[in-house]
C-alpha positions as a Markdown table, in Angstrom:
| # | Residue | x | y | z |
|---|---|---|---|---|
| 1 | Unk | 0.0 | 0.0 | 0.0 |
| 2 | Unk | 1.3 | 3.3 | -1.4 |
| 3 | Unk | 1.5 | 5.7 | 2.1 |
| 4 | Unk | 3.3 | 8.9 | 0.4 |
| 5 | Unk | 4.0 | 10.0 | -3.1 |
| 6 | Unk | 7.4 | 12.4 | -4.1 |
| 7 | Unk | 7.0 | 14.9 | -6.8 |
| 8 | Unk | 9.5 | 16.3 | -9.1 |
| 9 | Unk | 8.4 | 20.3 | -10.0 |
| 10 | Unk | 10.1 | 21.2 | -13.4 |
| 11 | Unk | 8.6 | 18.8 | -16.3 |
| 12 | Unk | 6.9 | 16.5 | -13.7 |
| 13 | Unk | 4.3 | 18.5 | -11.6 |
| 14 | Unk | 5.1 | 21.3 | -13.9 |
| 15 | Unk | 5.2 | 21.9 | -17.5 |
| 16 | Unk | 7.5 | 23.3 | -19.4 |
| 17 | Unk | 5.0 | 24.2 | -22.2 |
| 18 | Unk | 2.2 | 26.5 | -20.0 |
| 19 | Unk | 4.3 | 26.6 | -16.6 |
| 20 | Unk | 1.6 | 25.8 | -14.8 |
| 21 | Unk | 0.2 | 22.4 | -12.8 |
| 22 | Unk | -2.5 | 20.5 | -15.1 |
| 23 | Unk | -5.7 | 20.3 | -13.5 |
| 24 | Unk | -5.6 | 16.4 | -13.9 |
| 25 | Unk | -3.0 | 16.2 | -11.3 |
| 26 | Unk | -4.4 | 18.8 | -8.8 |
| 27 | Unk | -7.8 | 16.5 | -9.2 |
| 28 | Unk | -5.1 | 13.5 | -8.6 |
| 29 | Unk | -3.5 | 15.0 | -5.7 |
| 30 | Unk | -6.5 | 16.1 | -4.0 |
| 31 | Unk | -7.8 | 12.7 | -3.7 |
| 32 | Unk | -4.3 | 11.6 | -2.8 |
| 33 | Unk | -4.7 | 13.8 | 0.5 |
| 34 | Unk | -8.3 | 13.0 | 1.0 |
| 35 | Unk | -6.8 | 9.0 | 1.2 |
| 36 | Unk | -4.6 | 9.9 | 3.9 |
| 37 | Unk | -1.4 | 9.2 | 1.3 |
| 38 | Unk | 1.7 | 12.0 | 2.3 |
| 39 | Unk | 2.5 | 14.7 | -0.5 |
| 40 | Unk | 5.8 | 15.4 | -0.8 |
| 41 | Unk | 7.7 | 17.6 | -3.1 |
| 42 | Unk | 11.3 | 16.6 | -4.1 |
| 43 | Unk | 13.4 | 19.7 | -6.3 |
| 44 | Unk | 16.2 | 21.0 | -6.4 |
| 45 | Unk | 14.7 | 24.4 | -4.8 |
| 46 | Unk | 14.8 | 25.6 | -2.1 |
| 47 | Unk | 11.4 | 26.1 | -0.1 |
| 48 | Unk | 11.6 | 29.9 | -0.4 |
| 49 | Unk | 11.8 | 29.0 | -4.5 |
| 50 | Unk | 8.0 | 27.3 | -4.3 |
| 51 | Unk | 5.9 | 29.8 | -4.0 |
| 52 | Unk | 4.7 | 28.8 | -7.4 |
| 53 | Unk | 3.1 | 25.4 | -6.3 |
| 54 | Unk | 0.9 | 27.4 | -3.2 |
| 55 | Unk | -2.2 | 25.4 | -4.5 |
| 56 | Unk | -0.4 | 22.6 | -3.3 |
| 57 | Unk | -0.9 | 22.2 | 0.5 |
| 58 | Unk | 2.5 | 19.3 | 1.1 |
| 59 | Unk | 3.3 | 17.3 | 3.8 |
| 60 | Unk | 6.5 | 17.2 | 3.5 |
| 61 | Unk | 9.7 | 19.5 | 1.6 |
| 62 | Unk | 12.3 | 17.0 | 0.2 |
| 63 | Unk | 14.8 | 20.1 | -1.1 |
| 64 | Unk | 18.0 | 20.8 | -2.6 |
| 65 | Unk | 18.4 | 17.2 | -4.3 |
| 66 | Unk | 17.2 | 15.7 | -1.0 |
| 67 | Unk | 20.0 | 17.8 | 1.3 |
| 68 | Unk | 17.9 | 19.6 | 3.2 |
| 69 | Unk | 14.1 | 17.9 | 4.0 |
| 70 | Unk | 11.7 | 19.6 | 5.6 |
| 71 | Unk | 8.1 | 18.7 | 7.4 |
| 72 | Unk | 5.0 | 20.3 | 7.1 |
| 73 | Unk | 5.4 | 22.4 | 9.7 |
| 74 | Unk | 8.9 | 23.8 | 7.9 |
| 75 | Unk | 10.6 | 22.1 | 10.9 |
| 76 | Unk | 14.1 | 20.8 | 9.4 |
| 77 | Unk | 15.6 | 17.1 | 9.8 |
| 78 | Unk | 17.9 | 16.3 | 7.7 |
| 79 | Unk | 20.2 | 18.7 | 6.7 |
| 80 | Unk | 23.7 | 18.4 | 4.9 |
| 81 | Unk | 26.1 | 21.2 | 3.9 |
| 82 | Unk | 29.1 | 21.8 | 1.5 |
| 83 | Unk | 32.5 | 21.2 | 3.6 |
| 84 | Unk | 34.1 | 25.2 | 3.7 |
| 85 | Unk | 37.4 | 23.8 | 2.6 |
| 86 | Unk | 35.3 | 22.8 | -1.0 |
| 87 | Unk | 33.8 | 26.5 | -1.2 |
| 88 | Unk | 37.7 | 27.8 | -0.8 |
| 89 | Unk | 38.5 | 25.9 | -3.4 |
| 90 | Unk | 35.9 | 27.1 | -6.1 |
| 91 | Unk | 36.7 | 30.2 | -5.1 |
| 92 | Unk | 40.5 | 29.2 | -6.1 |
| 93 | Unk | 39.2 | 27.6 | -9.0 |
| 94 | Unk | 37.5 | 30.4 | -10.2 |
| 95 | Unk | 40.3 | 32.7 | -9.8 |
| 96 | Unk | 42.8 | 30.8 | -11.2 |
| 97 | Unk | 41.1 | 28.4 | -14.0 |
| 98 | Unk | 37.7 | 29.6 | -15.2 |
| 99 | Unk | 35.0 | 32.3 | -14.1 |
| 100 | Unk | 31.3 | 31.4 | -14.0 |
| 101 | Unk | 28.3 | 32.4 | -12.7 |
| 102 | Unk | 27.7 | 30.2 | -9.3 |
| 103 | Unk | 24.2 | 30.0 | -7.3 |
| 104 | Unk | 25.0 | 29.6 | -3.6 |
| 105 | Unk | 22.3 | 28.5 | -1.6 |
| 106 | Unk | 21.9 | 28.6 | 2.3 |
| 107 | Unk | 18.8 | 26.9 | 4.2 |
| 108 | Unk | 17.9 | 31.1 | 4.5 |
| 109 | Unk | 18.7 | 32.3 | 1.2 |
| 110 | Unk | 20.0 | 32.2 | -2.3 |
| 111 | Unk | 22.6 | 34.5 | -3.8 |
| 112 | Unk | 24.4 | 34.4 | -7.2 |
| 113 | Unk | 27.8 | 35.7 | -7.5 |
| 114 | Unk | 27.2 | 37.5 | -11.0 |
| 115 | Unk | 24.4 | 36.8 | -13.8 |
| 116 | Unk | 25.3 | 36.5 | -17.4 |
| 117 | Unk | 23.0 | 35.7 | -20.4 |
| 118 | Unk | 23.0 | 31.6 | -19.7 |
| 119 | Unk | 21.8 | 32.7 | -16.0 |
| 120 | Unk | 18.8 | 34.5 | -17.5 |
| 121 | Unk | 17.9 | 31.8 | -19.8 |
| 122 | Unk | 17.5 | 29.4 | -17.3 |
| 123 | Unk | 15.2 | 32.1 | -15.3 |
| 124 | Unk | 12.9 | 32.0 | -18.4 |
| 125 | Unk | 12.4 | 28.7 | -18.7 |
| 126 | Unk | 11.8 | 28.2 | -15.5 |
| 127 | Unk | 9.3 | 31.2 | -15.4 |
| 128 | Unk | 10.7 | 32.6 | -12.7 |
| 129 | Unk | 11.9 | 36.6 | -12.1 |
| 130 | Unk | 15.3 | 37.2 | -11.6 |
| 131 | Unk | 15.3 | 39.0 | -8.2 |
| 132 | Unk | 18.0 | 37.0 | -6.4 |
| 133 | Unk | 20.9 | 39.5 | -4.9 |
| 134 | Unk | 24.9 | 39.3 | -5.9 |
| 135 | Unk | 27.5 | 38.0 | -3.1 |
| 136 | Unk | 30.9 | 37.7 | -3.2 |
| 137 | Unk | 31.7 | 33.6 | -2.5 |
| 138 | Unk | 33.6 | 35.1 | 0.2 |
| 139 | Unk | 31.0 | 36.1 | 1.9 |
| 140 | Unk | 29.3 | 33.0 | 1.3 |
| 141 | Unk | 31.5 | 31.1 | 3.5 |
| 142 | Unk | 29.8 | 32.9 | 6.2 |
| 143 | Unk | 27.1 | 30.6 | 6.1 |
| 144 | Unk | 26.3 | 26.8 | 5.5 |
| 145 | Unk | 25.6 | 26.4 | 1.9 |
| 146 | Unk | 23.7 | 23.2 | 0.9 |
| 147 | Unk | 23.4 | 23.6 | -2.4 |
| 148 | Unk | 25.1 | 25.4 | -5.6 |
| 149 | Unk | 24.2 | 25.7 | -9.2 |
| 150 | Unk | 27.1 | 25.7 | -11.4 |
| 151 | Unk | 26.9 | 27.5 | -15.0 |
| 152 | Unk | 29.2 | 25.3 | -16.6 |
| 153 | Unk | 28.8 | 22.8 | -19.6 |
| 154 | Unk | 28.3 | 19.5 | -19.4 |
| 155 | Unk | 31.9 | 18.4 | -20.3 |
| 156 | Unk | 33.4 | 20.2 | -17.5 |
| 157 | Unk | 31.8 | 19.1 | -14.8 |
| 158 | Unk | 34.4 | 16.5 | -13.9 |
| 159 | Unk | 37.1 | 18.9 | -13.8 |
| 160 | Unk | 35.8 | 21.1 | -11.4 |
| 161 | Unk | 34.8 | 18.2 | -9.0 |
| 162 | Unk | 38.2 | 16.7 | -9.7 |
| 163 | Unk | 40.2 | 20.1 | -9.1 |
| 164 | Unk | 38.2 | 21.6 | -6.7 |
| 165 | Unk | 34.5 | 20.3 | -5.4 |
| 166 | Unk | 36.9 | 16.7 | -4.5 |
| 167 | Unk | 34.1 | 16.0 | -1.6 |
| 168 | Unk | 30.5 | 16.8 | -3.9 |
| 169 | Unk | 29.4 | 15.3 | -7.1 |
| 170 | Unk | 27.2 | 17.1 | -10.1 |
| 171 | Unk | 23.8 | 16.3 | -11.4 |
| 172 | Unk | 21.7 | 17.7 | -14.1 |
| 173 | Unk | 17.9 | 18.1 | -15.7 |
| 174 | Unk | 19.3 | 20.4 | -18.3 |
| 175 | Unk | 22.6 | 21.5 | -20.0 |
| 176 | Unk | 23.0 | 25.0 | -18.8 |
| 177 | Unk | 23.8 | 24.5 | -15.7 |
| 178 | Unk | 24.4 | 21.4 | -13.0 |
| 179 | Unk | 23.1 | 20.9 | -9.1 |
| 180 | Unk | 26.1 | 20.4 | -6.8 |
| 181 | Unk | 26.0 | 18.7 | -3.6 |
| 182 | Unk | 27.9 | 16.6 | -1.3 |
| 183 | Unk | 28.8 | 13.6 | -2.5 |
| 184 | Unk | 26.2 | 10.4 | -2.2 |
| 185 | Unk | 23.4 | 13.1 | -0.7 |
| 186 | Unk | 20.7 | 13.3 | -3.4 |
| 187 | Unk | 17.1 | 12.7 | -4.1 |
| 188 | Unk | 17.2 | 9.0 | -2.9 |
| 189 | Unk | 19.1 | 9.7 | 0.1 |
| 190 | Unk | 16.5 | 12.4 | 0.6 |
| 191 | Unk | 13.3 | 9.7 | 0.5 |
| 192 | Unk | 15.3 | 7.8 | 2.7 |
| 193 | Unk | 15.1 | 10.2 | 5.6 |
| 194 | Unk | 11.6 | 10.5 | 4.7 |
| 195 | Unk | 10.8 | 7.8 | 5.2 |
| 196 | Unk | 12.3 | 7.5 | 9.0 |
| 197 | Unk | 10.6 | 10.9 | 9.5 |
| 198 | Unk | 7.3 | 9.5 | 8.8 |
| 199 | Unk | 7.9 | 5.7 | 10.0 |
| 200 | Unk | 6.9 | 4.1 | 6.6 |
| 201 | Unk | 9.0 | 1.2 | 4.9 |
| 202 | Unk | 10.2 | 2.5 | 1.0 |
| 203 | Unk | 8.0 | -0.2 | -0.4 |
| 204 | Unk | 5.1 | 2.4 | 0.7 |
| 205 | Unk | 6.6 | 5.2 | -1.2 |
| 206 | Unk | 6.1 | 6.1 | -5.4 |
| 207 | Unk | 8.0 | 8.7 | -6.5 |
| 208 | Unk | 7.4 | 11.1 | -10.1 |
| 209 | Unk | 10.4 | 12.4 | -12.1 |
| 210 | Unk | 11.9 | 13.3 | -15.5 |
| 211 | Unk | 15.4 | 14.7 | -14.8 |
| 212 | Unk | 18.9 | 13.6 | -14.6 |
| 213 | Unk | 18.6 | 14.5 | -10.9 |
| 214 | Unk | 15.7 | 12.3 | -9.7 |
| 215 | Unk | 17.7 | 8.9 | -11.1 |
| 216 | Unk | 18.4 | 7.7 | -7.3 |
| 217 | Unk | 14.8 | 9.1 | -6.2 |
| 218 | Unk | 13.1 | 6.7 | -9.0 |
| 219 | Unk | 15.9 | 4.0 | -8.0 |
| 220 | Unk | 15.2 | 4.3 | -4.4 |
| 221 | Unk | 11.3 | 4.8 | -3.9 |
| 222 | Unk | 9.2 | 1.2 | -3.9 |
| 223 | Unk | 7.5 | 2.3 | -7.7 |
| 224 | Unk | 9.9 | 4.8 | -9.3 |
| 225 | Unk | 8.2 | 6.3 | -12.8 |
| 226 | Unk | 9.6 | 8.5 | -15.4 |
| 227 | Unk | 7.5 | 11.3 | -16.8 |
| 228 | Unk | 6.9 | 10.3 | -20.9 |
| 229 | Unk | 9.1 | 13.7 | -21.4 |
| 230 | Unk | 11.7 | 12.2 | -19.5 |
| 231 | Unk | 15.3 | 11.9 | -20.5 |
| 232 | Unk | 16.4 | 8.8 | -21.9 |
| 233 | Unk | 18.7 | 8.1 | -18.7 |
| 234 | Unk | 15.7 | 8.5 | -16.3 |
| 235 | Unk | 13.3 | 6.2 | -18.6 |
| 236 | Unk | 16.2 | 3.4 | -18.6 |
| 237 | Unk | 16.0 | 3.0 | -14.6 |
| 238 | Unk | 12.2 | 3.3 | -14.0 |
| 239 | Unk | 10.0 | 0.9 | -12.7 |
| 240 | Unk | 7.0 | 2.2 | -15.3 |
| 241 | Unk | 7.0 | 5.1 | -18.2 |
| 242 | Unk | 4.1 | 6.9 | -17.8 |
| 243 | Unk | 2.5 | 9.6 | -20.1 |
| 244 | Unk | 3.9 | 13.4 | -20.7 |
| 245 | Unk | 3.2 | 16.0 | -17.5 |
| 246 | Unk | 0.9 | 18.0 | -20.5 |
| 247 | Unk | -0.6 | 14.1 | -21.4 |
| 248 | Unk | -1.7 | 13.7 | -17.6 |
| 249 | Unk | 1.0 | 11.4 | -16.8 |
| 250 | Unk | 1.0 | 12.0 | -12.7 |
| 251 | Unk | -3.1 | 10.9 | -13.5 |
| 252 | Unk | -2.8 | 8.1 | -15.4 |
| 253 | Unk | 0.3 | 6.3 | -13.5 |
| 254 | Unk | -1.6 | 6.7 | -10.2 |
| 255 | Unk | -4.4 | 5.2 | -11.7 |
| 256 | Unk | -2.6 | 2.4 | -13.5 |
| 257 | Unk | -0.9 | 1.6 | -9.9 |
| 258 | Unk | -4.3 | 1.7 | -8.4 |
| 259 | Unk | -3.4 | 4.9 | -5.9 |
| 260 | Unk | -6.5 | 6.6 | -6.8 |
C-alpha cells in the first residue's frame, strides 16, 4: 500500500510548455490527501523557490536534491552542507582556472555571484523573475551552503569536482547549468530520511520524475516512474513510463498503480 508520493516540479508537476500544474493532477492530488497518502515535493529548490506550487498544500519539503528535508510544519531534519574547505577551493578555482556564474544556496537564502546571459535563460524557462541579490563567494562562507548551481557545460563538470569540489558530485535536468551537492546526498538519500521521518517502509513510497537529478529518487522509492518527457537516462531506470506531465501522466500512473 502506497503511504506517500514524491514529486519532481520542473517537467513532472510542472510543465515546461504553459508553466503551470494541469488540473488532472491537482484532481489527482486532492484525492491523494483525501486517502490519507503524504505529498511530498522533491526539487532542487529551495522552499523559499516554491511559491509557485501554493495550490499545493504538502506534507513534507524534500529540497536541494534531498540535502535539506523539511516537514509540514517547515521544521528541518535532515540537513547536509558543502565542507568550507570545498567552497575555498571554487573560489581558487575560479580565480585561477575559469570564471562562472555560481548560485550559492543557504537553508535562509539564495545569492548568485554575477548573472550572465546563460543565467537568464534558465530564469525563463523556468518562469521565474530574476530577483536573487549578488554576493561575493567570500562572503558565502559565512554561512552553510547546501546547495550550488554551477553554469558550466556539461563536459566540464568533472574537472571542477576533480580540481576543486573533490568532496560533492554534479547532477543535471538540463545543459545550462548542473546541481552540486555533497557527495552520495541526493534525491534518494532524501526519500530515505523520509521515510524515517514519517515511519513508513520504502515499499510504501512512489516517486514522479523526468530529470537527470531524480535517477536515485526513481531508484530508491518502492515504484519509481519516469514522466513520458523524460530523459532517456531516467526512462532506462524506472519501474514504469508513464504519459507526458501535458498528457496527464502523474493521473494516469496513479491510476494504472491503483493509488486513486
Amino acid at each position: 500500500m502506497i503511504k506517500a508520493v514524491f514529486f519532481d516540479v520542473d517537467g513532472t508537476l510542472i510543465s515546461f510548455e504553459t508553466h503551470k500544474i494541469p488540473q488532472s493532477t491537482l484532481d489527482a492530488i486532492k484525492t491523494l490527501k483525501e486517502k490519507g497518502i503524504k505529498i511530498i515535493v522533491a526539487t532542487g529548490r529551495s522552499t523559499n523557490q516554491l511559491s509557485h506550487l501554493k495550490e499545493i498544500d504538502f506534507d513534507g519539503y524534500l529540497t536541494f536534491n534531498g540535502n535539506l528535508c523539511v516537514g509540514h510544519n517547515k521544521e528541518i531534519f535532515h540537513k547536509r552542507a558543502i565542507p568550507k574547505e570545498n567552497i575555498e577551493a571554487l573560489i581558487k578555482y575560479q580565480k585561477e582556472v575559469k570564471r562562472f556564474p555560481c548560485i550559492f544556496m543557504s537553508e535562509f537564502d539564495n545569492k548568485i555571484n554575477y548573472v550572465d546571459n546563460e543565467v537568464i535563460e534558465v530564469f525563463n524557462l523556468l518562469n521565474l523573475p530574476l530577483t536573487m541579490e549578488t554576493e561575493t563567494m567570500e562572503e558565502g562562507l559565512k554561512k552553510d551552503i547546501i546547495q550550488m548551481n554551477v553554469f558550466i557545460n556539461p563536459d566540464e563538470d568533472e574537472h571542477l569536482i576533480q580540481n576543486a569540489l573533490t568532496e560533492c558530485e554534479t547532477s543535471r535536468w538540463t545543459h545550462l547549468f548542473a546541481d552540486v551537492n555533497l557527495k552520495n546526498s541526493n534525491k534518494g538519500t532524501g526519500l530515505i530520511a523520509f521515510t524515517k521521518h514519517l515511519d513508513i517502509d520504502i515499499s510504501e513510497t512512489l516517486a514522479f520524475g523526468d530529470g537527470g537529478n531524480d535517477i536515485e529518487m526513481l531508484k530508491t522509492a518502492g515504484i519509481g516512474i519516469a514522466m513520458g518527457n523524460a530523459n532517456r537516462e531516467v526512462k532506462a531506470i524506472a519501474d514504469y513510463i508513464t504519459d507526458a506531465v501535458d498528457g496527464d501522466g502523474i493521473a494516469n500512473a496513479l491510476k494504472h498503480f491503483g493509488v486513486i
